[in-house]
N, C-alpha and C positions, 0 to 999 in steps of 0.2 A: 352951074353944075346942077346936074338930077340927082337930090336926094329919094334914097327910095331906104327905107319909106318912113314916110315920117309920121304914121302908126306907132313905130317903138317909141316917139318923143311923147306923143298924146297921150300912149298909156301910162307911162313916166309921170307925167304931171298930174295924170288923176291920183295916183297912190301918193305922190308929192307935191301940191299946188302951188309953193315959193319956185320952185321949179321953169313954171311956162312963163315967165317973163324973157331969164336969159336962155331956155330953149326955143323961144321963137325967134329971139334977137339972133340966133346961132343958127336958125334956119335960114331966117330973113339973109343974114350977110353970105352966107352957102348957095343959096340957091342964085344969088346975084354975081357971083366970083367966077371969073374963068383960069382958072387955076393950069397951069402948063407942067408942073415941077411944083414938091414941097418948099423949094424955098420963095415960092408965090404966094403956095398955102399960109407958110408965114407971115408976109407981107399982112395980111389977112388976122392969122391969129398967131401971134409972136410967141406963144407961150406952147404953143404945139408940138408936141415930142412924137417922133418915129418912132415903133419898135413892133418890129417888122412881124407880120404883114399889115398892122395898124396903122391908124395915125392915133393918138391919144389928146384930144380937146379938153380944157379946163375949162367951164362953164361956168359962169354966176360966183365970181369970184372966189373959184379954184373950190367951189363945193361941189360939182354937178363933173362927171366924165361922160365925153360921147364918145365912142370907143368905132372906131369906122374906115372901112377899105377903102383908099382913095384910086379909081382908078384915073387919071389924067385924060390919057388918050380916050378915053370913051365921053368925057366930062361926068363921072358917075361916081356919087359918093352913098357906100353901101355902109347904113349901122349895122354894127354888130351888135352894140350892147348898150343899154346908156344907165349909169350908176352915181349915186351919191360917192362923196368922195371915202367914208368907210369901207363901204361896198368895193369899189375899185382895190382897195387895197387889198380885202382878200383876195379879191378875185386874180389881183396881181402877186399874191407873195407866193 
């Protein structure tokens, strides 16, 4: 898959430093995946919830969300957003 871009993950981990271990780990396995169908995705990361147009990834043990368009057909995974796990919650309530 082509993450684009992974700009929003870099600057993530500068304002966060605990961060760029399991966001690189979350890239590393992304960018390796050829994902057909979310339920590939999952194969991949089991903990990954739809809620549409997203996909919503738990990162670094359910502290970290990357928040990201998955298109299949194109192999192209767009972030949207990537948040601590506070963060996420407003941004989702």
């Amino acid at each position: 898959m082509h993450v684009i871009t992974r700009r929003r993950l870099k600057e993530f981990w500068h304002k966060h430093p605990t961060a760029e271990p399991p966001l690189k780990t979350w890239y590393k396995l992304t960018v390796k995946a050829d994902w057909k169908n979310f339920a590939d995705l999952r194969v991949t990361f089991s903990s990954a919830d739809y809620v549409a147009p997203y996909v919503v990834f738990d990162v670094g043990g359910n502290n970290y969300r990357v928040i990201a368009k998955v298109e299949y057909k194109f192999k192209k995974v767009f972030i949207a957003h990537v948040f601590t796990h506070p963060e996420y919650e407003r941004w989702n309530a």
